[in-house]
HTML snippet that shows the backbone in 3Dmol.js (N, CA, C, O; Angstrom):
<script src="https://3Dmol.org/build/3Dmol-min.js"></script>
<div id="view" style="width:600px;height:400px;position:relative"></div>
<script>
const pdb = `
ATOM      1  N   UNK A   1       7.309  -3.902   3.332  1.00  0.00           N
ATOM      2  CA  UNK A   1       7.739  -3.605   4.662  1.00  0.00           C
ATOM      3  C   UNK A   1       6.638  -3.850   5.686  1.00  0.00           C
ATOM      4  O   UNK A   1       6.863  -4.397   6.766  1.00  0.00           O
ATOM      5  N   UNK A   2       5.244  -3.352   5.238  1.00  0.00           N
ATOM      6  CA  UNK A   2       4.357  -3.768   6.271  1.00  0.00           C
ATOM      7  C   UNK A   2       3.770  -4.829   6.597  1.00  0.00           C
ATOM      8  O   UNK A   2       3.076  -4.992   7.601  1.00  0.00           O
ATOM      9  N   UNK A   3       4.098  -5.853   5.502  1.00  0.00           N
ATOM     10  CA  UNK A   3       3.771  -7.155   5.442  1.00  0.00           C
ATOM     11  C   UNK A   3       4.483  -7.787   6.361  1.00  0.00           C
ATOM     12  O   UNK A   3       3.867  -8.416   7.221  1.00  0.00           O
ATOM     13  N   UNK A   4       5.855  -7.761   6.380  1.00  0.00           N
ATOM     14  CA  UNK A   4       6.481  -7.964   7.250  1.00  0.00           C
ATOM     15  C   UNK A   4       6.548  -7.969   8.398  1.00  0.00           C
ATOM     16  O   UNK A   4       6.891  -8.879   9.152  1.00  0.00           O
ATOM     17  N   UNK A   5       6.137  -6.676   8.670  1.00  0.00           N
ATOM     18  CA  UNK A   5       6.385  -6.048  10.455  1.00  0.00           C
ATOM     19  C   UNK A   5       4.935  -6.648  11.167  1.00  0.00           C
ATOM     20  O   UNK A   5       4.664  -6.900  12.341  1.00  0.00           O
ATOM     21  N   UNK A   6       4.059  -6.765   9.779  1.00  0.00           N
ATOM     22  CA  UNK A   6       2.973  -7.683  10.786  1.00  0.00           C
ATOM     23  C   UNK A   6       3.120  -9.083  10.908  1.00  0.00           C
ATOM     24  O   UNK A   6       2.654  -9.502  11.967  1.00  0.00           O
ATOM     25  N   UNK A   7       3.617  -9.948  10.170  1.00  0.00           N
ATOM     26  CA  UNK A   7       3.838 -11.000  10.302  1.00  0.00           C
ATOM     27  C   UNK A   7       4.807 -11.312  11.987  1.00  0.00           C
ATOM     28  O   UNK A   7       4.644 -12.257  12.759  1.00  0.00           O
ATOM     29  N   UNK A   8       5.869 -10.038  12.126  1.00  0.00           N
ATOM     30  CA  UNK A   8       6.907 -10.233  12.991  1.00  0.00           C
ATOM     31  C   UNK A   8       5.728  -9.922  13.940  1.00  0.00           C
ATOM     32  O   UNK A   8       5.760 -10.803  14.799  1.00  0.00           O
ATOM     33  N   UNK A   9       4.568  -8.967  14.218  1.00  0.00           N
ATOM     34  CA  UNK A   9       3.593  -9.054  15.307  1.00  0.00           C
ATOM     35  C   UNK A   9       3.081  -9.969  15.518  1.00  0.00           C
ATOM     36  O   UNK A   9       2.816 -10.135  16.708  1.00  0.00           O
ATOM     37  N   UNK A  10       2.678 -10.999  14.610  1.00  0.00           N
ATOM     38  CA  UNK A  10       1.423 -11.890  14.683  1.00  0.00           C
ATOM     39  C   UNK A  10       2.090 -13.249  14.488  1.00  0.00           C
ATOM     40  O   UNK A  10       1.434 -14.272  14.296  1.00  0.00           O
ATOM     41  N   UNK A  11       3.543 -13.213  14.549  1.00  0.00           N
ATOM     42  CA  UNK A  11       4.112 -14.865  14.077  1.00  0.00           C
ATOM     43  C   UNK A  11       3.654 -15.693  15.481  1.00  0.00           C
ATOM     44  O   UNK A  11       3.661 -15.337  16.660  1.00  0.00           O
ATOM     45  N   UNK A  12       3.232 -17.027  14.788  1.00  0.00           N
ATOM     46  CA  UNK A  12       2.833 -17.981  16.018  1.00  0.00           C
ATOM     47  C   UNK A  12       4.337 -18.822  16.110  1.00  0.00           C
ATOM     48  O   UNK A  12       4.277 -19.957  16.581  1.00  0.00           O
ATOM     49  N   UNK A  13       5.406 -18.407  15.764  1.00  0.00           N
ATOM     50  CA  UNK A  13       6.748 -18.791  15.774  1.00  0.00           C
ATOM     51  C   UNK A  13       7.218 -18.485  17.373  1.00  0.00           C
ATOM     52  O   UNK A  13       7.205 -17.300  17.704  1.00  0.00           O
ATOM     53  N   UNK A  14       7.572 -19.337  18.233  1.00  0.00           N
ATOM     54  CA  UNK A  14       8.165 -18.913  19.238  1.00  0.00           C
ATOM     55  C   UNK A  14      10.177 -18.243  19.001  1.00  0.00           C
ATOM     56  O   UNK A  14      10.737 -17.177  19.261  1.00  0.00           O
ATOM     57  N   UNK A  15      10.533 -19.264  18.537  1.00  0.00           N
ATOM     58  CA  UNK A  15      11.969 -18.314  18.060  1.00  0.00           C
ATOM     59  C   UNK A  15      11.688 -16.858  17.063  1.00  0.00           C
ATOM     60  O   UNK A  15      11.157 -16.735  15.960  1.00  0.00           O
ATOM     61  N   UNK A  16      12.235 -15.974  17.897  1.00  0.00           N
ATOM     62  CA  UNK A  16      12.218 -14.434  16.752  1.00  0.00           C
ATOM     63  C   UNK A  16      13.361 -14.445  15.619  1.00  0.00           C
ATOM     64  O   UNK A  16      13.486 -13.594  14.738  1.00  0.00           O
ATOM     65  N   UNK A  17      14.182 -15.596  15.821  1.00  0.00           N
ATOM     66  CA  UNK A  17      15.318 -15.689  14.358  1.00  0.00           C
ATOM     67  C   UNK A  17      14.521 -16.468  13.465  1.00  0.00           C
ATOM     68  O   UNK A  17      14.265 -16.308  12.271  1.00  0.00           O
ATOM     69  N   UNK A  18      14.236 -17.200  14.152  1.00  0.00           N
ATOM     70  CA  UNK A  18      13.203 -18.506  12.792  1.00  0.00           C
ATOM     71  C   UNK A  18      12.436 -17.586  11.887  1.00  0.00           C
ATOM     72  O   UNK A  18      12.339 -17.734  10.669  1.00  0.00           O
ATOM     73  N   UNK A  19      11.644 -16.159  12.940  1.00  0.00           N
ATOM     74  CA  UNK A  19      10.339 -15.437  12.151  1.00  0.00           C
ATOM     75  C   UNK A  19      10.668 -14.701  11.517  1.00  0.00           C
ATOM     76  O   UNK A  19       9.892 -14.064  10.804  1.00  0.00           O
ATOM     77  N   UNK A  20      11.816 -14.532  11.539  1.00  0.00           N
ATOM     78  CA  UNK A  20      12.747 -13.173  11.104  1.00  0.00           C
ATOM     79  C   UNK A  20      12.797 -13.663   9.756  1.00  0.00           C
ATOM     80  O   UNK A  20      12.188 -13.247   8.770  1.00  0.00           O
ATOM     81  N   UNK A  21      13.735 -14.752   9.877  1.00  0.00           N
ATOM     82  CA  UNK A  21      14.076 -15.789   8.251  1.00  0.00           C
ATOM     83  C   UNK A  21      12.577 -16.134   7.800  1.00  0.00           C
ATOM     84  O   UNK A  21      12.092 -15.398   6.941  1.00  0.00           O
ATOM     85  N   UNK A  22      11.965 -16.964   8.195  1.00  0.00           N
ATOM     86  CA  UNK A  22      10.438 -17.116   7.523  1.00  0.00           C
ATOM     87  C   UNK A  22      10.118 -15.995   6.571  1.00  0.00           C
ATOM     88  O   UNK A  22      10.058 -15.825   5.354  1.00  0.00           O
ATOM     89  N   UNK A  23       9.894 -15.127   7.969  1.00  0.00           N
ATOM     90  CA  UNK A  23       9.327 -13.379   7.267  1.00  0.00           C
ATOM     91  C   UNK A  23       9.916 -13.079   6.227  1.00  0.00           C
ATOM     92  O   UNK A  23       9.361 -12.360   5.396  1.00  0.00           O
ATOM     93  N   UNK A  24      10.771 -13.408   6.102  1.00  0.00           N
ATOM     94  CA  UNK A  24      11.892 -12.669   5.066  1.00  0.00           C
ATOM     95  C   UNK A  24      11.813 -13.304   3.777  1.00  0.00           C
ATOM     96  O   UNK A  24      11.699 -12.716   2.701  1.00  0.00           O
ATOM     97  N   UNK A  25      11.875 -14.443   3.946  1.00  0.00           N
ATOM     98  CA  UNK A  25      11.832 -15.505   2.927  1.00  0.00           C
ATOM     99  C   UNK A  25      10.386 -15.495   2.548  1.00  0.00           C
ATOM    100  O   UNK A  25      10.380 -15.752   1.344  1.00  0.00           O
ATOM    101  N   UNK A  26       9.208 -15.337   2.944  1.00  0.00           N
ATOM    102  CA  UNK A  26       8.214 -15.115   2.254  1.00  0.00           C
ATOM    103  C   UNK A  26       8.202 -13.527   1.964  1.00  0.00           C
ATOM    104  O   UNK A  26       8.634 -13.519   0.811  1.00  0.00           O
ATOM    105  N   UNK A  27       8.038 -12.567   2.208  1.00  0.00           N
ATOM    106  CA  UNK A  27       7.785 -11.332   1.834  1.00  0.00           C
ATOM    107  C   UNK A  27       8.644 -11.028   0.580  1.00  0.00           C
ATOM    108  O   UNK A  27       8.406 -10.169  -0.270  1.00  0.00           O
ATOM    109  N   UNK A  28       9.775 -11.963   0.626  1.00  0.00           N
ATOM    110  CA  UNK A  28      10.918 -11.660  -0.792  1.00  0.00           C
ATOM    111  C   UNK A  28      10.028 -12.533  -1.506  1.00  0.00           C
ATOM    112  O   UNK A  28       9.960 -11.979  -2.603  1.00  0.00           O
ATOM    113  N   UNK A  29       9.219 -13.677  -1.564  1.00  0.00           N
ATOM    114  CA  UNK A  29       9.041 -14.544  -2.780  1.00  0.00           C
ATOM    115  C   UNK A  29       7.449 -13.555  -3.070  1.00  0.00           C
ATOM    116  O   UNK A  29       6.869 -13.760  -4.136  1.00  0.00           O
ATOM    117  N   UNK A  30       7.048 -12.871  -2.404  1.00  0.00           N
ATOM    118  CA  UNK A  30       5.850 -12.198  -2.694  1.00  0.00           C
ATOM    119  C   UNK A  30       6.100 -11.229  -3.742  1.00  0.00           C
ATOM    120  O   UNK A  30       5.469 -11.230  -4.799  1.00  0.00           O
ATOM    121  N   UNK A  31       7.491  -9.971  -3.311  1.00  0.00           N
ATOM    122  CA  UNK A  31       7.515  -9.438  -3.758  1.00  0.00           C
ATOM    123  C   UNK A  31       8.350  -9.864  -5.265  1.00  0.00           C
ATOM    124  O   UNK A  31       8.201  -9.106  -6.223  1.00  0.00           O
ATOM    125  N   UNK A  32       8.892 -10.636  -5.355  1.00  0.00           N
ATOM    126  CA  UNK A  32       9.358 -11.452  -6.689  1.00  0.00           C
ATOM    127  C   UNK A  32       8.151 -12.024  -7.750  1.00  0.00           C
ATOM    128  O   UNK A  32       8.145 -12.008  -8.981  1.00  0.00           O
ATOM    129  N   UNK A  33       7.194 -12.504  -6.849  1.00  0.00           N
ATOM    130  CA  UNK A  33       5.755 -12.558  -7.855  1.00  0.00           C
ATOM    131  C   UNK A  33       5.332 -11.511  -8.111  1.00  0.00           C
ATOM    132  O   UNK A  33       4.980 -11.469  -9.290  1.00  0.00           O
ATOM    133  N   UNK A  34       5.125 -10.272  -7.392  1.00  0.00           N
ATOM    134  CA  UNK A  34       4.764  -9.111  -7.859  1.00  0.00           C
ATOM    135  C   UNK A  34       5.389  -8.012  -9.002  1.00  0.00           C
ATOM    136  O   UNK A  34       4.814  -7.214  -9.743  1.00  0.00           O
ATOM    137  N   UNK A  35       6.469  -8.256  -8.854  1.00  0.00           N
ATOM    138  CA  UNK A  35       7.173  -7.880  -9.655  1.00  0.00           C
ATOM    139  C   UNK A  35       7.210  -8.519 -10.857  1.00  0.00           C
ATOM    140  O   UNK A  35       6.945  -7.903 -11.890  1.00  0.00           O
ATOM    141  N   UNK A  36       7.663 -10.306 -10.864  1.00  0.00           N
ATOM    142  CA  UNK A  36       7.171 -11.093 -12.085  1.00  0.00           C
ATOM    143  C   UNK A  36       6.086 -10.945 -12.992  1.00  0.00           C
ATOM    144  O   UNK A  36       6.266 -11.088 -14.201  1.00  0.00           O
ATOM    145  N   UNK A  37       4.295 -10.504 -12.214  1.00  0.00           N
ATOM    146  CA  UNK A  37       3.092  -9.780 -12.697  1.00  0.00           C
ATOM    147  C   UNK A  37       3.582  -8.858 -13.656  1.00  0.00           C
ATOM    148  O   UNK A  37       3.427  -9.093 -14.854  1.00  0.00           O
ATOM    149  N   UNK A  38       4.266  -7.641 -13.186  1.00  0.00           N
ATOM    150  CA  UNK A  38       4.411  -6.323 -13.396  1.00  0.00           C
ATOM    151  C   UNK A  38       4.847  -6.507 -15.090  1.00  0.00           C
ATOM    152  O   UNK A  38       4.387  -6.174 -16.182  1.00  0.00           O
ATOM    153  N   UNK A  39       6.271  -7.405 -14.441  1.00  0.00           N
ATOM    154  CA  UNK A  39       6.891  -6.964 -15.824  1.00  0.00           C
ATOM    155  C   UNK A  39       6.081  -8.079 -17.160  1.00  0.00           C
ATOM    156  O   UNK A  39       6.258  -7.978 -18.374  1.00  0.00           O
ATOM    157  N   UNK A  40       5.193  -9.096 -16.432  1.00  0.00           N
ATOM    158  CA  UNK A  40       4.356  -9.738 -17.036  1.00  0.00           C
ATOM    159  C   UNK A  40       3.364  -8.766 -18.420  1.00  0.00           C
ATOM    160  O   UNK A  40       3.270  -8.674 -19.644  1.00  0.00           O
ATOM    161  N   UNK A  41       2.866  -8.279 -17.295  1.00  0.00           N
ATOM    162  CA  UNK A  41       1.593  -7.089 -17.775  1.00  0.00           C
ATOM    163  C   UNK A  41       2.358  -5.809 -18.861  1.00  0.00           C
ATOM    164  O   UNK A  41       1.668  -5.019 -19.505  1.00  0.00           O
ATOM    165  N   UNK A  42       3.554  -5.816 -18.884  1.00  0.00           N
ATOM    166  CA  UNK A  42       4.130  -4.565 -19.615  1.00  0.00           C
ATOM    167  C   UNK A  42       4.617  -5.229 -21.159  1.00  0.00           C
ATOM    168  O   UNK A  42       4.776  -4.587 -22.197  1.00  0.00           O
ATOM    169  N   UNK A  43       4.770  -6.496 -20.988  1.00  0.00           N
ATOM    170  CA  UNK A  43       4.914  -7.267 -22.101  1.00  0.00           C
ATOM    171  C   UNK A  43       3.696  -7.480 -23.023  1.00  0.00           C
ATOM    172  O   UNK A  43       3.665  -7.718 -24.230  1.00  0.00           O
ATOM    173  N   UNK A  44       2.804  -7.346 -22.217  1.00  0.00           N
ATOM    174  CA  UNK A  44       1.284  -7.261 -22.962  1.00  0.00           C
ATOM    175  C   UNK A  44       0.798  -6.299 -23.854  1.00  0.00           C
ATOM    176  O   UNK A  44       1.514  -5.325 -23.625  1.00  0.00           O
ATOM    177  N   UNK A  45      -0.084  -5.956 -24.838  1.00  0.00           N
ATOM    178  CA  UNK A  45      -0.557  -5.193 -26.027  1.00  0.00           C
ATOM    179  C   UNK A  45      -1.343  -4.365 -25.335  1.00  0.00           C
ATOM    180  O   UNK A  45      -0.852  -3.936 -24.291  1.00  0.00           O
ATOM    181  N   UNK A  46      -2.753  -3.909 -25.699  1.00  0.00           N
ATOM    182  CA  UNK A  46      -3.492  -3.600 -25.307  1.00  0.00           C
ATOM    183  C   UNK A  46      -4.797  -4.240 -25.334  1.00  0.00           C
ATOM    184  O   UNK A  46      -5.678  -4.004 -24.508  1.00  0.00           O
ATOM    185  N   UNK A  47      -4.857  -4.721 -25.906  1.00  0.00           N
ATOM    186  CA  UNK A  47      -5.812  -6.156 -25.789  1.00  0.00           C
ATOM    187  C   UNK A  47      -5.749  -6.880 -24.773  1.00  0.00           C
ATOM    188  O   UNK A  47      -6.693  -7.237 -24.068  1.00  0.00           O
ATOM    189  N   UNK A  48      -4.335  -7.195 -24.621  1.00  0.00           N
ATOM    190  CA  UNK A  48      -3.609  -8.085 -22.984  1.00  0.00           C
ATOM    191  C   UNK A  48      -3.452  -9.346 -23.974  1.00  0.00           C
ATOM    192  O   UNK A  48      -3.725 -10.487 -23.601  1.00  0.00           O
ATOM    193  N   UNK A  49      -2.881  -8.969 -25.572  1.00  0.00           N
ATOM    194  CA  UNK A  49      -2.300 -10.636 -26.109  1.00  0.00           C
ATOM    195  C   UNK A  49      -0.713  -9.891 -25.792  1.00  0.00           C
ATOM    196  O   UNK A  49      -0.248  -8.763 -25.635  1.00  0.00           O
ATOM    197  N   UNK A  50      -0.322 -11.099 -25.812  1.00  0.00           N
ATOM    198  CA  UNK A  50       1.224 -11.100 -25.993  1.00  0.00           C
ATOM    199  C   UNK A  50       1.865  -9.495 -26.848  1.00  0.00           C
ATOM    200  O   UNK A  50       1.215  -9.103 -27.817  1.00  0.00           O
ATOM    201  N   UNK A  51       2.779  -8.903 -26.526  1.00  0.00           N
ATOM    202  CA  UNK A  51       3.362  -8.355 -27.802  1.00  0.00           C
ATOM    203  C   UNK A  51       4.197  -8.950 -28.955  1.00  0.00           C
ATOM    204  O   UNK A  51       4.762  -9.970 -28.560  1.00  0.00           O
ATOM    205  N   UNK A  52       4.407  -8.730 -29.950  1.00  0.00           N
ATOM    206  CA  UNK A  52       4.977  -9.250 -30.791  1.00  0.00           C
ATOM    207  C   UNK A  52       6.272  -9.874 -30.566  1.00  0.00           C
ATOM    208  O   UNK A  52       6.227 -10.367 -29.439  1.00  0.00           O
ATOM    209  N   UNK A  53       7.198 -10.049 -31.007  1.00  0.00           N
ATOM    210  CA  UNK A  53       8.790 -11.282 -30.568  1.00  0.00           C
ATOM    211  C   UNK A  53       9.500  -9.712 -30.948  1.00  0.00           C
ATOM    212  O   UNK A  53      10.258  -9.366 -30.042  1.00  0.00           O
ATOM    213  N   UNK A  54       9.426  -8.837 -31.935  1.00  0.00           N
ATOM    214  CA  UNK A  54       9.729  -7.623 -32.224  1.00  0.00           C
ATOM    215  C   UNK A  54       9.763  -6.695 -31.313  1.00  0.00           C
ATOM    216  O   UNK A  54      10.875  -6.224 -31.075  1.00  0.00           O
ATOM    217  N   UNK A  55       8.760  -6.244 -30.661  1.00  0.00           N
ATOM    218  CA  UNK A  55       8.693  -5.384 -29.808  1.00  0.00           C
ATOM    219  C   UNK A  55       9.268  -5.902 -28.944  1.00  0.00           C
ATOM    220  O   UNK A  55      10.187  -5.272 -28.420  1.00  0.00           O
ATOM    221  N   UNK A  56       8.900  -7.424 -28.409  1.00  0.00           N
ATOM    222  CA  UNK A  56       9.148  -7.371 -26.462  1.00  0.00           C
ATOM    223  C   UNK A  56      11.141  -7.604 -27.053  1.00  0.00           C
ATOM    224  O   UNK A  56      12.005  -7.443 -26.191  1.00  0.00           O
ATOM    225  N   UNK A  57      11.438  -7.862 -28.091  1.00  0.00           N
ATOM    226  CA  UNK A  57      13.155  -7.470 -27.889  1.00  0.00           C
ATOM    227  C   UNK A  57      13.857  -6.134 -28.144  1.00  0.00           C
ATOM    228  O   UNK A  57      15.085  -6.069 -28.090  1.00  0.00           O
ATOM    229  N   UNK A  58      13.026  -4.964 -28.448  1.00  0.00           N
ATOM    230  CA  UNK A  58      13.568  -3.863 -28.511  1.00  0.00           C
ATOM    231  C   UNK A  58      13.175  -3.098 -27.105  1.00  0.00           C
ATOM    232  O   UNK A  58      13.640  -1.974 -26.917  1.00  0.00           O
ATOM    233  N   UNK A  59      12.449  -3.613 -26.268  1.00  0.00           N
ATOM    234  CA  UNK A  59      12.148  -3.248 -24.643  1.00  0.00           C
ATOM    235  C   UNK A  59      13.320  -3.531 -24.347  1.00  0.00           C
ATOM    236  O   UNK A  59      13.701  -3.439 -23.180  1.00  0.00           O
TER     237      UNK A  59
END
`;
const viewer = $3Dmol.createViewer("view");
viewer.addModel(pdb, "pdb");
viewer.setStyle({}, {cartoon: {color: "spectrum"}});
viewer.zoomTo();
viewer.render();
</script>
């Protein structure tokens, strides 16, 4: 959300619909990588190898 609302402060976009969609469309692909990380990192051991084909299908 705050990523956003600063971008909508600081856009060098003169249309506010263009910055709106921009904004939007990047802050969703951010938070889709972040999330992608997340569930990245939970698939991991404790080492940070892979988990087994066993485990990550009973998650």
């Amino acid at each position: 959300g705050a990523l956003f609302l600063l971008w909508l402060a600081l856009s060098p976009l003169e249309d506010p619909i263009l910055a709106v969609e921009a904004g939007y469309c990047s802050v969703t692909a951010v938070l889709a990588l972040a999330l992608w990380r997340i569930e990245l990192g939970g698939r991991r051991g404790a080492t940070g190898a892979p988990a087994p084909a066993s485990a990550a299908a009973a998650a």
